[in-house]
C-alpha positions in Angstrom: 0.0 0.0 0.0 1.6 3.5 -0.9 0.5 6.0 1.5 0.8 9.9 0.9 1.5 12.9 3.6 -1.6 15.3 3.3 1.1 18.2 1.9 0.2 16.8 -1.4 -3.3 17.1 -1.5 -4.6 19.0 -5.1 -8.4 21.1 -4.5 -9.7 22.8 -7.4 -13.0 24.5 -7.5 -14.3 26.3 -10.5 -14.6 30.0 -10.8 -17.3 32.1 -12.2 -16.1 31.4 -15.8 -16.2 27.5 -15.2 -12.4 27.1 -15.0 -10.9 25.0 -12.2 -9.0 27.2 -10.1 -6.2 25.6 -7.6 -7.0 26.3 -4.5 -4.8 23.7 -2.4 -2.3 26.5 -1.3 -5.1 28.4 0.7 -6.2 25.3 2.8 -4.3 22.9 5.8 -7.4 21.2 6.8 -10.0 19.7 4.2 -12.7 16.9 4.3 -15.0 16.0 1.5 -17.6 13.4 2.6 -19.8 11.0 0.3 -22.5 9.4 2.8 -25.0 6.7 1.8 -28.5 6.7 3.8 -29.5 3.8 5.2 -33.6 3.3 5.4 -34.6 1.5 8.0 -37.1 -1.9 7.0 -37.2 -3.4 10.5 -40.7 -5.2 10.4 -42.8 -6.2 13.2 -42.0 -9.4 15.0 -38.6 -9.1 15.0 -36.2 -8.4 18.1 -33.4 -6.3 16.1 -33.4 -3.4 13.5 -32.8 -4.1 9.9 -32.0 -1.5 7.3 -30.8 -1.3 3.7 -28.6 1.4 1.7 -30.0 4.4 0.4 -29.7 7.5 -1.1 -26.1 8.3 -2.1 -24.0 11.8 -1.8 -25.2 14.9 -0.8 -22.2 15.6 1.2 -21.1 18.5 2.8 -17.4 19.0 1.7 -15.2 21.9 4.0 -12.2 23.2 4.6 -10.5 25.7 6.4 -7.0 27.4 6.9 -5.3 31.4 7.3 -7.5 33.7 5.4 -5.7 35.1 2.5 -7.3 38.0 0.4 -7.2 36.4 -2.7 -9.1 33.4 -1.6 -12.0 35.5 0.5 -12.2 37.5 -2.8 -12.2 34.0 -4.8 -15.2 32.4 -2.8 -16.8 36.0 -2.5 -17.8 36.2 -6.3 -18.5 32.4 -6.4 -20.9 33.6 -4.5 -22.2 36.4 -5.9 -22.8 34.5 -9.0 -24.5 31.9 -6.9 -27.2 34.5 -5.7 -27.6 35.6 -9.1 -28.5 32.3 -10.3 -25.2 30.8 -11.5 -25.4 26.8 -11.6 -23.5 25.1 -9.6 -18.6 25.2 -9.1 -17.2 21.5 -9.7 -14.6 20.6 -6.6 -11.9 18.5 -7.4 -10.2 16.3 -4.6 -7.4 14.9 -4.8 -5.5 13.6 -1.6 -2.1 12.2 -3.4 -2.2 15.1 -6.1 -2.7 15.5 -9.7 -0.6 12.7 -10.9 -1.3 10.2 -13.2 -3.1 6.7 -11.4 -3.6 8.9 -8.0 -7.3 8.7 -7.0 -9.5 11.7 -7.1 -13.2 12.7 -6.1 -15.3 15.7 -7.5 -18.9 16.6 -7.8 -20.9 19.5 -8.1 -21.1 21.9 -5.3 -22.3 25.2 -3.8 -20.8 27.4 -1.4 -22.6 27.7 1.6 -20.6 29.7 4.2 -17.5 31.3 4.6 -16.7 32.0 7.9 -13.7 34.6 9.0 -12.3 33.9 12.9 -9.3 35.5 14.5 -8.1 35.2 18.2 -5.7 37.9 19.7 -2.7 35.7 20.0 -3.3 33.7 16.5 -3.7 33.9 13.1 -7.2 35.3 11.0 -8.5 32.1 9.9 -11.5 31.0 7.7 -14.2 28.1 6.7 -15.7 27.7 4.0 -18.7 25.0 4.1 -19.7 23.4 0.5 -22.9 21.3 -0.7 -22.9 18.6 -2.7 -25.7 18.4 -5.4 -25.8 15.3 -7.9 -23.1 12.3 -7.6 -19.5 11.9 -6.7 -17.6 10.4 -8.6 -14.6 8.7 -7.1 -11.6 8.2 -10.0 -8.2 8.2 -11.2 -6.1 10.9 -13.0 
């Protein structure tokens, strides 16, 4: 098994224009979900619960890191364009980077926060909180 420290990781979110931006420069702390409900179809009579998958995605992808004003400018037109009715940014994940065979997950996604935080004795820091809408899809460079 090869494993990978997290300093390689490779984000890219789209712009307005649709073009995949790198963004993996402005974050040290990212997670990108992909749940699958479960429905419960326990039935009367029995002593345990049963259930069976369900629904896929819908994740909630974030990440955080020291606020930079190219990046709160960045997100800040995303959305913008999001309020104005622009579809949906792709996000690309990839956790060993963009090399060829290394895995890597995107989908669809809206921005749904972006939160600035600073403490007296640290660094301004930010999160920014994403939606998934459709499927991820988990592949290979």
């Amino acid at each position: 098994m090869a494993f990978k420290p997290g300093h390689l990781v490779h984000i890219l979110l789209d712009n307005v224009a649709g073009s995949p931006v790198n963004i993996s420069a402005y974050s040290d702390a990212f997670s990108f979900p992909n749940p699958t409900e479960t429905v419960e179809v326990s039935v009367h009579g029995t002593n345990s619960k049963a259930f069976i998958p369900g629904l896929t995605g819908g994740g909630a992808p974030s990440m955080s890191g020291p606020l930079d004003v190219a990046l709160g400018t960045f997100v800040a037109a995303v959305q913008a364009a999001q309020a104005a009715g622009s579809s949906s940014c792709t996000l690309t994940y990839s956790p060993g980077g963009s090399v060829a065979g290394q895995f890597k997950r995107s989908a669809e996604v809206y921005v749904t926060g972006f939160d600035v935080q600073s403490g007296v004795g640290g660094r301004v820091e930010y999160s920014c909180s994403l939606q998934v809408t459709g499927a991820t899809v988990d592949s290979t460079w």
